[in-house]
MIGU-578133 format. One record per residue: residue in one letter; y, z, x of N, C-alpha, C in turn. Coordinates in steps of 0.05 Angstrom, whole numbers, plus 5000, padded with zeros to 4 digits. Each point is the difference from the previous one (the first is absolute). Example, Ala and Ser with C-alpha at 12.3 -4.5 7.8 and 13.67 -1.06 7.14 Angstrom:
<nodes>
A488651565264502450004982502450005018;S502149864993502450015016502250144985;
</nodes>
This chain:
<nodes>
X445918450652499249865025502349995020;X501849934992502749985020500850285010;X500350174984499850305004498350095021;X497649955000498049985021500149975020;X500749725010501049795018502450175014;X502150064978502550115018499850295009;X498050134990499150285013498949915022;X497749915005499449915022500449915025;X502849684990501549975023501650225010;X500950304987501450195007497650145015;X498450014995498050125019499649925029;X499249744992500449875029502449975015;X502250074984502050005026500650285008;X499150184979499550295025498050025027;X497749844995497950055020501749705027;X500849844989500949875021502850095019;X501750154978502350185019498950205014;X497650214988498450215018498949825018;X499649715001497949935033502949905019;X501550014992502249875014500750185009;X500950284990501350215016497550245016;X498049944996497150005017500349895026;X500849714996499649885019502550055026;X502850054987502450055008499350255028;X499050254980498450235010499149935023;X497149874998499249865029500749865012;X501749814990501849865027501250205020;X501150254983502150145016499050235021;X497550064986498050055017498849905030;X500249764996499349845029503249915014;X501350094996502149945016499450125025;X502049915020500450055022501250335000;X499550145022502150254994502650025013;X500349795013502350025009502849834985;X499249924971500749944970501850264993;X501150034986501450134988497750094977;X499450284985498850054981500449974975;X501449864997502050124973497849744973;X499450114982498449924973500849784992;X498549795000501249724992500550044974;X501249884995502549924968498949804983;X498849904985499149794977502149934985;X500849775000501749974986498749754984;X498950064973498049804983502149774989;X499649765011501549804988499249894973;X502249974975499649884972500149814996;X501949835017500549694996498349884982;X501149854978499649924967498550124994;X498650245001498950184983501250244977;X498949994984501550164978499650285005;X502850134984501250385005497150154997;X498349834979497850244988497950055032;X499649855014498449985024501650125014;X502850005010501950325008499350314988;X499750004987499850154981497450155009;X497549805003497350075000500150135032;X500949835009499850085038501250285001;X502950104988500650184989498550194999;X498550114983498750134983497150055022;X499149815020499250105017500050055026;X503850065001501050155019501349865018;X500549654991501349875021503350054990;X501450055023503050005001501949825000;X499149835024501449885017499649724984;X502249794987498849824995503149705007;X498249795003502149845018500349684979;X502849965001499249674991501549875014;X500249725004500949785005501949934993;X500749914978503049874997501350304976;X502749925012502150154977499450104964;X500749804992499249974971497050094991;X498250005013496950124995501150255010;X500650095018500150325007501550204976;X502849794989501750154982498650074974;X499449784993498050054971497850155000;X498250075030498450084998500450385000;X502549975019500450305002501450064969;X501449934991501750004975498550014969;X497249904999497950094984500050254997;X500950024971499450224992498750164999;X495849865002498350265003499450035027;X501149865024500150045021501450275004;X502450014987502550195008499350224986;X498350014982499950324987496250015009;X499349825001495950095015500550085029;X501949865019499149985026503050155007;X500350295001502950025014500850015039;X497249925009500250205020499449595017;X500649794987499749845012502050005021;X499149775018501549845018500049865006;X503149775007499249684995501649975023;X497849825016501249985024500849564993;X501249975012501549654997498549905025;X498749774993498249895031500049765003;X502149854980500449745008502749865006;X501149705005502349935001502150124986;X501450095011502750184992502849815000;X500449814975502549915005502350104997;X501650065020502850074980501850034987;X498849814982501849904967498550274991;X496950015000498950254984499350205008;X502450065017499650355009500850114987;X502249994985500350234970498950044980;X498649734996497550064982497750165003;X499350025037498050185000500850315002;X502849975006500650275009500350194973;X499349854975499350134971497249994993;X498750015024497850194992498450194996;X499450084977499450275002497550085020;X500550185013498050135015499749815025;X502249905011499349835026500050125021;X498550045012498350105026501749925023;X498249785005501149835024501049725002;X500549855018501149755004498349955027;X497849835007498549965017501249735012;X502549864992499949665014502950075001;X500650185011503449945014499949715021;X500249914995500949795027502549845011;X501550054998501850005016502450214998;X501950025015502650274993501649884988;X500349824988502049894972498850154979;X497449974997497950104976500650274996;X499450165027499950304999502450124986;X503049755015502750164980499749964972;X498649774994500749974973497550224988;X497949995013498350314982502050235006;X500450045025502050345008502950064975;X500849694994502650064983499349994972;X497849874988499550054980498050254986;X498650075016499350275003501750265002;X502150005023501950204988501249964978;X501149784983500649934985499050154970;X496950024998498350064980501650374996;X499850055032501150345002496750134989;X498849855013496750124994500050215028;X499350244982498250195027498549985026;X500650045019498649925037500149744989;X499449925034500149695011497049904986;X501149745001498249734985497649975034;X497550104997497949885034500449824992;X500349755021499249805013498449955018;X498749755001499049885018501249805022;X500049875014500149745016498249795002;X499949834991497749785002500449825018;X498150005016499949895018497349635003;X501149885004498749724998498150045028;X497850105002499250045022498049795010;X500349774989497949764990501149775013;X502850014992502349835007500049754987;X498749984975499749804982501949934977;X501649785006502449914973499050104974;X497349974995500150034974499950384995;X500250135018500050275003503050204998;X500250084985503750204997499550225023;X502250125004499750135018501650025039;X500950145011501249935018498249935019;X502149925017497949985028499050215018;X498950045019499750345013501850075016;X501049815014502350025022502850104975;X500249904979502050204981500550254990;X496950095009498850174979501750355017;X499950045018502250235007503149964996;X501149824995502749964997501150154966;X498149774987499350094980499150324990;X498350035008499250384995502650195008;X500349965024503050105005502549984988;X500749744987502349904981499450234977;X497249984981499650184983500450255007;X499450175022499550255008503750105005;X501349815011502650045009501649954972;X499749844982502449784980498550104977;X499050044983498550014977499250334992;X502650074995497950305000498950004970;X499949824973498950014981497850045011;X498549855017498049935009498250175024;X497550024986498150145030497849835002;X500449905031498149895007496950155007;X498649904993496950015000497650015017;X500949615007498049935009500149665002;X497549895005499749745002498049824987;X501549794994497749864979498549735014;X498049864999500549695003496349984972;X501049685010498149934965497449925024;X500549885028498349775020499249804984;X498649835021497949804991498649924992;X499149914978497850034978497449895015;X497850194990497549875011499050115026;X502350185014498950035029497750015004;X497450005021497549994996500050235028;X498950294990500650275009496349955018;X499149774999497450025031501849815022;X502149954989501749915035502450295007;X498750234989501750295018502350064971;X502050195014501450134978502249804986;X500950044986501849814990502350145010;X501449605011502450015017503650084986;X498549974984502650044980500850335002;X497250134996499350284995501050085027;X500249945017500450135030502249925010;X502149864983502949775007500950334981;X499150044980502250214987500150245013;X496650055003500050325028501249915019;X500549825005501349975026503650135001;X500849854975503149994999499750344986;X499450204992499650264988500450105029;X498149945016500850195023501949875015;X502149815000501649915016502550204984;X499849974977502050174976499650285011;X498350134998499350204998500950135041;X499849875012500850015027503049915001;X502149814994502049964995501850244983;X498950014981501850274981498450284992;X498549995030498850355000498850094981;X498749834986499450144973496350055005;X499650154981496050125007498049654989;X498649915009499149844984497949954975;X500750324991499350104970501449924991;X502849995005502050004976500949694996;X498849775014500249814996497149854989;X499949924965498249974996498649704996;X497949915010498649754991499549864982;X500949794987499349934977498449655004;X497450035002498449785003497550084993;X498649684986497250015003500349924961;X498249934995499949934968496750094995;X499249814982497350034970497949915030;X501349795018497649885018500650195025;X500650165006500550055036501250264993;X500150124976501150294997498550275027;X497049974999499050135019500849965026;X499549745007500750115025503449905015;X501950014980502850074998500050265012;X499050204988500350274997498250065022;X498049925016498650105020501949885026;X501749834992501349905024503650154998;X499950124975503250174997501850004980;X497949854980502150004972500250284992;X501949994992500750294974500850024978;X499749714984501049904973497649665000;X498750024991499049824986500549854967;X499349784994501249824984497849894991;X498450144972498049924992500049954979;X498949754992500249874970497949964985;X499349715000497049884996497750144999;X499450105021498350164994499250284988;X502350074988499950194980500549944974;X502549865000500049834969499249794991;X498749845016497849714995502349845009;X498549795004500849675008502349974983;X502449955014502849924981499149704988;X501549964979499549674982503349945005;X501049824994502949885000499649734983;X500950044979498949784978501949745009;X502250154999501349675013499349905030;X498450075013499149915034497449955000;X498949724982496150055002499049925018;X500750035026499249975026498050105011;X497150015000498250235004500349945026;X500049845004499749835042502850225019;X501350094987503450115008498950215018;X500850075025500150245017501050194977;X498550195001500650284980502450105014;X501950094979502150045002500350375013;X500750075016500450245021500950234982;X499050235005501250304982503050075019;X501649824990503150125020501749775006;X498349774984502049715007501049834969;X502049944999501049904976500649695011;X501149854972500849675007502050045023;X500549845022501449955013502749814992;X501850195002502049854979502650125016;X502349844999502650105018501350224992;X500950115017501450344996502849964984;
</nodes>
């Protein structure tokens, strides 16, 4: 019976990752054309979910996979049948980045990206501990941007956000910059127009992208989650942050809060740097 049960739930999380990257498809579809074309990115969030559900997403072709805090990313990439089932993963980092534990992450195997640079203290300490590793090409980054402007939100402000890109582009050559992240405002309600958050980041992409000449392909979007993934990407994402809805409803045994604002695919405890 359990055998059953756990075939099954593997079933269902193939047909729910195929409606998610279905749906990705058609978002990108209705974009605007004066968007950049470039194939949105899934990056399936694990947060407290176990390696074997990596594993499964895996196996039906998902790549890209993201967690939240440090210590969940290390163990998870560092699993053994992760490391010999899944070689072709990628683990991108999508939450609070303190810098006591940047050398901890910078021992991860198969680390992708760093999506929450936020501020240029941070970036030296990823840029020096990354050359440090003497790992092959530069570590992508992101920039996260607080486009919400909410304390309880990480992330810079927007008026930082070119000083910053530039500090990396100029000071950090471990480092290649990407693109831009923000987590917004939980709940937006998308029948009062596009989300403001979503149009604070296009905004600062093409101020970047006009400031340091660059195409605005090559600077990439990273917004939209499990609730607003679609139309993220109809409005200019190029990296989505999908969780929940592919690997079920997270539990947190020590938090029995059912009343709690669900916790964001890209936001960790708020806790000092």
């Amino acid at each position: 019976m359990i055998g059953r049960r756990r075939a099954g739930a593997m079933a269902d999380l193939g047909l729910r990752l195929r409606a998610v990257t279905d749906n990705i498809s058609g978002a990108a579809a209705r974009r605007p054309r004066e968007l950049p074309a470039v194939a949105p990115r899934l990056v399936a969030v694990g947060k407290t979910k176990p390696a074997s559900l990596m594993i499964e997403a895996y196996h039906h072709g998902q790549r890209h996979f993201g967690e939240n805090y440090v210590q969940e990313l290390v163990e998870k990439a560092s699993d053994s049948q992760i490391l010999s089932l899944c070689p072709e993963i990628k683990w991108h980092f999508i939450g609070h980045l303190q810098k006591n534990n940047v050398n901890k992450l910078m021992a991860t195997p198969n680390l992708f990206m760093i999506e929450t640079i936020d501020s240029i203290k941070l970036a030296d300490k990823v840029n020096v501990s990354w050359q440090k590793k003497q790992a092959a090409g530069r570590l992508k980054v992101m920039v996260q941007v607080n486009t919400s402007e909410e304390d309880s939100k990480h992330g810079m402000s927007a008026a930082d956000t070119l000083s910053t890109v530039s500090h990396i582009v100029d000071h950090c050559p471990g480092l290649e910059f990407v693109g831009l992240m923000t987590i917004g405002r939980y709940g937006y309600d998308l029948s009062e127009g596009p989300n403001p958050d979503f149009q604070v980041l296009a905004a600062r992409r093409r101020e970047l992208c006009s400031k340091l000449n660059l195409p605005l392909e090559a600077v990439e979007l990273s917004m939209g989650m499990s609730t607003d993934y679609e139309h993220a990407i109809e409005v200019g994402a190029t990296s989505v942050r999908v969780g929940s809805v592919i690997f079920g409803e997270r539990t947190y045994p020590n938090k029995p809060n059912p009343g709690k604002e669900p916790e964001a695919e890209g936001v960790g405890e708020r806790v000092a740097a």
